[in-house]
N, C-alpha and C positions, 0 to 999 in steps of 0.2 A: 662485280666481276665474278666468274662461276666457270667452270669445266666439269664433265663429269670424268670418272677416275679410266676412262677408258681413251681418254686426249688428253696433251700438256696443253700448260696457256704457259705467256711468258709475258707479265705484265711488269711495265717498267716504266720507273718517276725518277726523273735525276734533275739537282742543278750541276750546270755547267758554264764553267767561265767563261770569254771569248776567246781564249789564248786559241791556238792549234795544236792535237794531241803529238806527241813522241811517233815519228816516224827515222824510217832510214835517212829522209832526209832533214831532220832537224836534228842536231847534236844533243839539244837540252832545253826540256820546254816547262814553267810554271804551269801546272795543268789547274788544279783546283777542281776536281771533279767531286759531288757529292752523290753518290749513289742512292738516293732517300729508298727506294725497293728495288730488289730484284726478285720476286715471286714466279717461283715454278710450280705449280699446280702438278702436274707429272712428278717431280723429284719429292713434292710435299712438303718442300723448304720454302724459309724468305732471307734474302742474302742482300748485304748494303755493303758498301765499299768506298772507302778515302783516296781518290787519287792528289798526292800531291804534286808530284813533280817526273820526271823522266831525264834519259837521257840515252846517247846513243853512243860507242865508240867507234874505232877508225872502221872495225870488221863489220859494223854495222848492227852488233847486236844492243838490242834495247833493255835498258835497266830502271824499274818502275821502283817509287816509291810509294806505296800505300798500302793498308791494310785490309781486311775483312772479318765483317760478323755477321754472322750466319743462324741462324733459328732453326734447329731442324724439327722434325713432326711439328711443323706451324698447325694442322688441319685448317688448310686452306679452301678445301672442296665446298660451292654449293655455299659461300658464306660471305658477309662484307667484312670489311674489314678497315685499321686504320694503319696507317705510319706517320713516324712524322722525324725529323731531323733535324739537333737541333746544334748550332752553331752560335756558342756564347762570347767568340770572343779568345777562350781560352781552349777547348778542348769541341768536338765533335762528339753525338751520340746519337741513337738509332733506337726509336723504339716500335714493337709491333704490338699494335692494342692496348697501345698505353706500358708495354713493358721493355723497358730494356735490353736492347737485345747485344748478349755478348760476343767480342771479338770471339773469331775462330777457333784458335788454339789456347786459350786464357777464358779465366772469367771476368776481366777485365772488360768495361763495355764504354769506355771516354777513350777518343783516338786524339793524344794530344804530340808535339814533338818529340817526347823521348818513345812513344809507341810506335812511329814511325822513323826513329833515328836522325832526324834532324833538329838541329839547334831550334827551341819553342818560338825564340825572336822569327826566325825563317820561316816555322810553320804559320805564324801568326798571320807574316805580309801575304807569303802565297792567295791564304784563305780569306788575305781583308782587302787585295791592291786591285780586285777584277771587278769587272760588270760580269752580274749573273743571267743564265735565263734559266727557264723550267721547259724541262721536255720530257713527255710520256708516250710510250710506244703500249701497245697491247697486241697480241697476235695468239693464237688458236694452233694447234698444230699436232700432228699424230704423235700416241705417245710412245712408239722407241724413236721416237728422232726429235732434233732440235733445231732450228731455226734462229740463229742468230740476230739480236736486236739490227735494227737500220743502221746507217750510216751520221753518224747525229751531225755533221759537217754539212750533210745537204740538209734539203728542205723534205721534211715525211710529206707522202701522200696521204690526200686528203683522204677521214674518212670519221666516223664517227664512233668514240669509245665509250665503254659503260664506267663512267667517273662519276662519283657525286659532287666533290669540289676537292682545290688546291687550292689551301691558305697559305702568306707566307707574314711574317711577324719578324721585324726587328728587333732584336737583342741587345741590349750596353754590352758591351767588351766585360767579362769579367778576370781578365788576365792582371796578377797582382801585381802593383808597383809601390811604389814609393817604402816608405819605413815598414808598410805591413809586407811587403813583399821581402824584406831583409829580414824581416820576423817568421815570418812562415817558410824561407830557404831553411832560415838558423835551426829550426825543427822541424827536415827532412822534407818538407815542401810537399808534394802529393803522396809520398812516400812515410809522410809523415802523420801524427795522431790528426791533424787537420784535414789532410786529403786534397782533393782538387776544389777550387774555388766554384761557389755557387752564386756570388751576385757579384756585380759592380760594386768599385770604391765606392764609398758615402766620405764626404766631411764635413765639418763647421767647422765655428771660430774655436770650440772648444779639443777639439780633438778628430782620427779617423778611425773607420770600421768597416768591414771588410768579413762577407759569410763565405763560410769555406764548409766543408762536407763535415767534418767533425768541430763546427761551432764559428762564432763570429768571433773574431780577432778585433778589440778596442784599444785605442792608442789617446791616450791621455796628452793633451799641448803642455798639461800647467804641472802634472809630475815625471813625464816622458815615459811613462808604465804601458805592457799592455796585458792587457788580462783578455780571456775566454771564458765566451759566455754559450752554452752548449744545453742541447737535450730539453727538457720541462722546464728549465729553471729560461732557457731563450725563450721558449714558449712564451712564458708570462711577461718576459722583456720586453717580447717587440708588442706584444697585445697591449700594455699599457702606455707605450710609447716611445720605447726604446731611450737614449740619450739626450730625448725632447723631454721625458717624462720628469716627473717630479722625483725620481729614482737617480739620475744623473749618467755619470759614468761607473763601469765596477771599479771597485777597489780593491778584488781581491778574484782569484778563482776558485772556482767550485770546490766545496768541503765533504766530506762524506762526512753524516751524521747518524743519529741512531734513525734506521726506520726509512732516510733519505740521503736530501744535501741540502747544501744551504750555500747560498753568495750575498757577498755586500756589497754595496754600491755607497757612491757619495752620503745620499742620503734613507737610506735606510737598505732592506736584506730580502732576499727572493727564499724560502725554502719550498721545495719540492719532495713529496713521497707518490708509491706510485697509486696509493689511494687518493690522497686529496690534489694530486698535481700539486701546480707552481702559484703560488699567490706571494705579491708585494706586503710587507708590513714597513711601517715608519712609524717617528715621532712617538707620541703620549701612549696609544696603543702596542707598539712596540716595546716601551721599557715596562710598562706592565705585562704584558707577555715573558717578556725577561725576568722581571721576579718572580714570577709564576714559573721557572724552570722549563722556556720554550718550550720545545714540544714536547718534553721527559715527562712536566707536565700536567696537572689535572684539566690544561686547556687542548692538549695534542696540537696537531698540526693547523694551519688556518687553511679553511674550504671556502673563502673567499675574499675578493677582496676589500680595500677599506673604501664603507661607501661614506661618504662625506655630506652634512649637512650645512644651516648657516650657522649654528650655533654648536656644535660639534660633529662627532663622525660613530662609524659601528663598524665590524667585522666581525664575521663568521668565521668560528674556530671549531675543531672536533668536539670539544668539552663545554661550548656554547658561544654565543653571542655578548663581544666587547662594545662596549658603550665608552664614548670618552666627553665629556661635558667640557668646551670651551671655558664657558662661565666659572665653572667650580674647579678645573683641574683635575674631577677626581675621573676613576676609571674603575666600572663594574660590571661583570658577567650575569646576563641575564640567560639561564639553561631551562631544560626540563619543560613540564609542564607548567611550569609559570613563565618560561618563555615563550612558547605557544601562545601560550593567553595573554602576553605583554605584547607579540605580535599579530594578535585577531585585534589589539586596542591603539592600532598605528600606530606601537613602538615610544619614542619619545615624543611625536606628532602627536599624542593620544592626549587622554588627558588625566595617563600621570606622569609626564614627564620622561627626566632621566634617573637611572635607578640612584639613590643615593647610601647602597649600602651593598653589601653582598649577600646570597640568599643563605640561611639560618635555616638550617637543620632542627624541628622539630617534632614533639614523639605526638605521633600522627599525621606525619606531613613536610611542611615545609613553606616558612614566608619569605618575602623579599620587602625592604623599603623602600618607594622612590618617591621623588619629588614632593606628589600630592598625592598620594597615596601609598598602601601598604596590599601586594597582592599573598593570598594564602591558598595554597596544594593540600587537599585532605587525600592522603594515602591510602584513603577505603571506597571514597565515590572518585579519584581520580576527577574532579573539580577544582577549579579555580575561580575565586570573588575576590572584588577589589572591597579594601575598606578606607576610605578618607576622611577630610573634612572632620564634625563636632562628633561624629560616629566614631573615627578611629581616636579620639581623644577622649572619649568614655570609654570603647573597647581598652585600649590602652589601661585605663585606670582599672578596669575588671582582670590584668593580666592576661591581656591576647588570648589564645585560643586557650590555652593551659587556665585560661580564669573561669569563671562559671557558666558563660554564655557558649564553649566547646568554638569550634570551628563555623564563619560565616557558610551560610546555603543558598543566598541569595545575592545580586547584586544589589546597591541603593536605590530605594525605590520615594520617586516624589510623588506627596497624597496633594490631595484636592485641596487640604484645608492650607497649604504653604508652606506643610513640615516636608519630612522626609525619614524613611524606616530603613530596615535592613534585620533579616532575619538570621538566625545562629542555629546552631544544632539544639541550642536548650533555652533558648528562647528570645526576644527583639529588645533592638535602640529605636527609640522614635525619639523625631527633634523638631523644635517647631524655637522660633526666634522669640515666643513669649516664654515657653518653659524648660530652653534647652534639652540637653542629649540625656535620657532615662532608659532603661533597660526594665524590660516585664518578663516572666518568668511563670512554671506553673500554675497554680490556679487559679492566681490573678490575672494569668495574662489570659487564662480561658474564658473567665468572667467578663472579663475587658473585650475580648473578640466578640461575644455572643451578644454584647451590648456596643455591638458599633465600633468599636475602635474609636479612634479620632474624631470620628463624625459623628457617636451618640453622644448622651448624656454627661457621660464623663470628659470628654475632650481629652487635651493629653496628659500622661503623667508627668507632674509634676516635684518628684521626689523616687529615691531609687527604692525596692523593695526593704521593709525591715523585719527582723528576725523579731516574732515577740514569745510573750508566756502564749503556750496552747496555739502556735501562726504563727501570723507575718502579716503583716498591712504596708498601703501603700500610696499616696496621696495624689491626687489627680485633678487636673483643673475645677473638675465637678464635682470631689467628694474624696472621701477617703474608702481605697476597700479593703476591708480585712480578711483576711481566711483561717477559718476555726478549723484547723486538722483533724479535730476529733470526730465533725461533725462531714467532715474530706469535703466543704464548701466554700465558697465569698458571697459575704453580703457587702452590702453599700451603704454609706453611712455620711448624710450630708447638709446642708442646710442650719437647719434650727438646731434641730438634733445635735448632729456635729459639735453645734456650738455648746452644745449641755453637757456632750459625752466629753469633749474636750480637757471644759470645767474640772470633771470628775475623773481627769488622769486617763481617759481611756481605756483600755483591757489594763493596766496597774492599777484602777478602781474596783471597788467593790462593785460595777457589772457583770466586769469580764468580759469576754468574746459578744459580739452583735449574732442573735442567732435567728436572724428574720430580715427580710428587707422593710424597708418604710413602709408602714402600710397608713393611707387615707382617714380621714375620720373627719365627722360633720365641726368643721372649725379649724381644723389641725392635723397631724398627725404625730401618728406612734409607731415604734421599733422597740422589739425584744432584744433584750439580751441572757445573756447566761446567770445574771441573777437579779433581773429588775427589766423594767423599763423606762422609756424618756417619752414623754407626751410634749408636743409644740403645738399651739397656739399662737395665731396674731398676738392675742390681749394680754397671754400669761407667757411667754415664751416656752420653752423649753424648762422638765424639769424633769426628775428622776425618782420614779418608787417601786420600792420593795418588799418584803418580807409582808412583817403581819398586818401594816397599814396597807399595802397596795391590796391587799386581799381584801379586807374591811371595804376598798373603795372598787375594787371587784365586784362587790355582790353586791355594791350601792348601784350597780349599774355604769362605772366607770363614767369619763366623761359627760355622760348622757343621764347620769342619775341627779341628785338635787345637790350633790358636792358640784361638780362640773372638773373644769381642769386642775392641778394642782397650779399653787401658783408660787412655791417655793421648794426648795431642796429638806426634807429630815433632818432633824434637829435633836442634838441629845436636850435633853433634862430631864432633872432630878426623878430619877427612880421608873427611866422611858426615854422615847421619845415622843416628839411632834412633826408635825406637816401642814400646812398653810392649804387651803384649797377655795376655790372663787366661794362655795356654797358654805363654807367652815372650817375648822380646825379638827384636826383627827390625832388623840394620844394615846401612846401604846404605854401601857402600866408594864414594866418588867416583874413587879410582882405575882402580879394577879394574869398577866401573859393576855389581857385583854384591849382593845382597843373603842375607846367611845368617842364620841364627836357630836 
């Protein structure tokens, strides 16, 4: 519908009861007239009007009851537009484009009995006792003059208008009765903090309830109470289910608290702020929240609500995420950066559970313990790694991050050979079900990397690293390796050898540190040390020479000359010693500082 500002239009939508209007010849008529538009395009207004009732006296003048609201500058020109009217039962309203349009002289915009001065009972029947119809006029007309709508009594001439449609929708009666309707008289009734009613009654077995403009009015059957449930904190009421929910009925009205409010109900309490809205808390959840100083606080307010699983539930709080474990009863906050990463690892779904402890404050960071694992926050790479299983029970014994291994860098990782690793700031656990959980470190674990890990020679280690004279060694499915610090190396030290160096106390023997790896030799081999070495042999095993006899078999040509291998350890006696060798005996005179053989 459109007029340019140079013509009026006068477009008109009304219901009308069947009665007949107030004339000279009727005394007094129930009219029930709803006015849904009256649209003047020339005045630039949109005007809606309640007729109720009339009547006529002896002189014949006619006395109307009904009101008006009016919209003025609508900008109606050259535009569509909507109305709609709506008729709940209790009260009448009018809106243009979705907005309420207010009575005339008021900003009052609900046309209910006391707006029109008759008793609300009387307004009710008028507006409930009639068949309705719908009738729209449209007309065009110059604009300083006006053209009166039709006669609505006859039948309009036919003719075709620009409408897009009329929809009409049944409404419940929202007019209040029973014990809420003595409840909401008792406090001023529309006049009151409640206002005019917005739904129809509801009841059960257990009580009724009843939405009014300033909150929904609950009536208790089993304590005869009613309390108001209003604003964010109804929000979340009726979104969880209202009086069906597992919340029940309130128990109390609305609190003002620090920051918000808060209400209780049967079984558990709604608080509302106007950051986090309205969320539900109950049960296990709840009294932890409660010792925790509600939302005063290091959890704040809850930003959501409690999602429930089959073996316990969780919720979202400002200060983090409540975990509550059916199984254990206990209840723990997983926050931060390790709640992140506890929720990239499906939470208790994952596979570590539920937390079983709370997160622990440490200098670089911060751990948490749950279930089957222990997750850790390094406060310099802002990362998180899980550490479990035989890993986190050697970590454990190395004193978690604060031990020598520093903060995990990696997640656990499964090798080829059936073990499983896991890397640290200062060095690995590797675990394998033949040589359990060991930890490598510095130059042995460089050693050990550059020779295969797991999969060379060495296999896995078998023993934790030990502090020695001049090192540290460390024993490994396939040897022992030592590291000479002086020499800033590791060699490897295993087999026959092994078994002589063993013999001979290791680096607490007069060898000392291994300062050569095994080296080959036709028959057997040999390895240096810091003050000797050990020759192996199938025939002769393993044995160890030094000073001025290994020299003598030095220049004899070592293995390969007509001594051959040793085939005993140095021996004192009287005034020297001796050595046993496949080709001879070799004795060193201490006097004479000589050696013959």
């Amino acid at each position: 519908m459109a007029s340019d500002k140079g013509s009026g239009m006068h477009f008109a939508a009304w219901m009308n009861n069947t009665q007949p209007y107030c004339d000279k010849n009727i005394s007094s008529s129930d009219i029930a007239e709803i006015d849904t538009m009256e649209l003047y395009s020339a005045k630039n207004k949109d005007t809606h009007t309640t007729h109720v009732s009339c009547s006529t006296n002896d002189s014949g003048k006619i006395t109307k009851v009904r009101d008006s609201h009016t919209l003025k500058k609508a900008d109606v020109y050259g535009k569509w537009h909507t109305f709609k009217a709506v008729w709940d039962g209790y009260a009448v309203e009018y809106f243009f484009d979705g907005k309420a349009v207010p009575e005339s002289s008021t900003s009052q915009t609900k046309t209910t009995g006391e707006t029109v001065g008759l008793p609300q009972r009387r307004f009710q029947d008028v507006l409930n006792n009639y068949k309705w119809r719908v009738i729209i006029d449209n007309r065009v007309f110059p604009k300083n003059s006006f053209q009166k709508p039709p006669d609505d009594t006859k039948v309009f001439k036919r003719r075709v208008d620009t409408v897009d449609y009329v929809r009409m929708k049944k409404l419940t009666s929202v007019s209040p009765a029973g014990v809420i309707k003595h409840y909401w008289e008792a406090n001023g009734a529309e006049d009151g903090s409640l206002g005019y009613p917005k739904g129809a009654l509801e009841t059960s077995d257990e009580g009724e309830w009843q939405a009014f403009e300033g909150g929904t009015v609950f009536w208790n059957k089993r304590t005869g109470k009613f309390f108001v449930v209003k604003g964010g904190a109804l929000n979340e009421y009726v979104a969880i289910g209202g009086v069906k929910s597992s919340a029940g009925f309130p128990t109390s009205n609305e609190r003002k608290i620090s920051g918000g409010v808060s209400q209780s109900f049967e079984h558990g309490q709604i608080h509302w702020s106007a950051k986090t809205h309205g969320h539900f808390t109950s049960g296990g959840i709840q009294k932890y929240w409660q010792k925790n100083k509600w939302q005063d606080g290091r959890l704040g307010y809850p930003v959501g609500d409690e999602v429930v699983y089959g073996d316990g539930s969780s919720q979202e709080f400002e200060g983090g995420r409540v975990f509550l474990n059916k199984e254990t009863g206990s209840t723990y906050t997983v926050k931060g950066g390790i709640g992140t990463s506890y929720a990239a690892r499906k939470g208790q779904e994952g596979d570590l559970g539920y937390p079983s402890a709370e997160e622990l404050s440490v200098k670089g960071g911060a751990s948490q313990k749950f279930e089957h694992g222990t997750l850790f926050w390094n406060s310099k790479t802002h990362k998180v790694f899980a550490v479990s299983g035989e890993i986190r029970t050697k970590y454990a014994s190395l004193k978690w991050e604060q031990g020598l291994l520093g903060f995990p860098t990696s997640e656990q990782r499964s090798l080829k050979t059936g073990g499983v690793s896991q890397s640290f700031e200062k060095g690995q656990i590797h675990w394998s079900e033949s040589s359990k959980a060991h930890y490598t470190t510095g130059g042995i674990k460089t050693y050990w990397s550059k020779n295969g890990w797991e999969n060379g020679a060495l296999g896995y280690p078998t023993g934790d690293e030990i502090k020695v004279a001049g090192g540290a060694s460390q024993t490994f499915q396939g040897g022992i390796v030592f590291w000479n610090s002086k020499r800033g190396k590791a060699f490897l030290v295993l087999g026959g050898v092994r078994n002589a160096y063993r013999a001979l106390r290791y680096e607490r023997g007069f060898l000392g540190l291994p300062v050569s790896e095994e080296r080959s030799l036709e028959g057997g081999v040999s390895q240096s040390f810091e003050k000797g070495q050990i020759h192996w042999s199938a025939e002769t095993h393993g044995h160890a020479t030094h000073g001025a006899i290994q020299n003598y078999w030095a220049k004899s040509g070592w293995e390969k000359g007509w001594l051959g291998y040793p085939t005993s350890e140095e021996t004192s006696v009287s005034n020297g010693a001796k050595q046993t060798f496949q080709g001879g005996t070799l004795t060193w005179n201490s006097k004479t500082r000589k050696v013959t053989g």
